[in-house]
C-alpha angles and dihedrals in degrees: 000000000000125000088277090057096050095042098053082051096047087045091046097063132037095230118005101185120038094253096241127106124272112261094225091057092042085052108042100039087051105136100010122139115247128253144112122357140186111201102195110209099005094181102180090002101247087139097044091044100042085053094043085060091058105059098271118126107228138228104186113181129186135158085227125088103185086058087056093051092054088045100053091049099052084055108065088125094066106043113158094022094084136040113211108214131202099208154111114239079187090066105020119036118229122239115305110248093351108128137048095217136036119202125203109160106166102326113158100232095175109219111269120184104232089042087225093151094043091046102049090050086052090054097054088061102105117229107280092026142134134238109181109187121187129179132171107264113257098222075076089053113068108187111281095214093168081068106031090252114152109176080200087060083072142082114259130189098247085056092047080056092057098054099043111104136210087289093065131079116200111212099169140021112147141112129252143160128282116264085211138059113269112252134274101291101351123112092217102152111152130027132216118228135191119182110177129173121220100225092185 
């Protein structure tokens, strides 16, 4: 799933995502001053741009170049309050401490075994700040083996968990079910959530 990948989905469709927030980020972040924030991933930008709306100052960051175009230009309102950002957080880490809040919904970070990516998105997280990370949950996403899709190749939040240090407070690892309804064709039901708070 490289930028040439992403760009030929987002091409072959007018408008891939639905264009509204993820639930889990709208929930979880409820109540939270405003700051700096990193959207990994950010696709067509509704995350970026929901939080934009709300006072943070946004890092949005996508391979593909044609997402980031839609997304720049649904966000005319909020010039200046996101940066929209042509790059891979799996290849190139992103600043260290330099965001309140991290943001991983649904992002697929492949397992490495040294957990550089995971770890480098970890370490941009600023003391007291948050890293909500939400996946589908994987009991929803049998193996595709047609494609060479495995759901186990892929972070989840129990193994976030595992990796998170002293430093770290885990305020929420659960499933629940999605606050939207699951994809076309898709059998995605519930979701599976970390929030965790960087205390250092």
């Amino acid at each position: 799933m490289d930028a040439q990948f992403w760009d030929d989905l987002y091409r072959g469709r007018d408008q891939l995502f639905s264009g509204n927030p993820n639930g889990v980020l709208v929930t979880e972040i409820a109540g939270t001053t405003p700051g700096q924030a990193l959207d990994v991933g950010c696709g067509e930008g509704a995350d970026a741009l929901w939080l934009a709306r709300r006072g943070w100052q946004v890092t949005a960051v996508d391979v593909s170049r044609v997402a980031l175009q839609r997304a720049a230009a649904a966000g005319a309102d909020v010039t200046g309050r996101v940066a929209w950002t042509h790059g891979d957080l799996t290849t190139t880490p992103p600043p260290t401490g330099a965001f309140d809040l991290v943001s991983v919904q649904y992002f697929p970070l492949r397992h490495q075994p040294d957990h550089t990516a995971l770890r480098g998105l970890l370490a941009s997280v600023a003391p007291g700040g948050t890293l909500i990370f939400a996946s589908h949950d994987p009991a929803d996403v049998p193996p595709d083996n047609e494609h060479g899709f495995d759901p186990g190749d892929y972070y989840q939040p129990d193994e976030i968990v595992k990796i998170l240090d002293y430093g770290w407070s885990v305020l929420v690892n659960e499933t629940r079910p999605r606050t939207a309804s699951a994809p076309a064709g898709t059998q995605h039901t519930n979701d599976v959530v970390l929030r965790a708070r960087r205390l250092r």
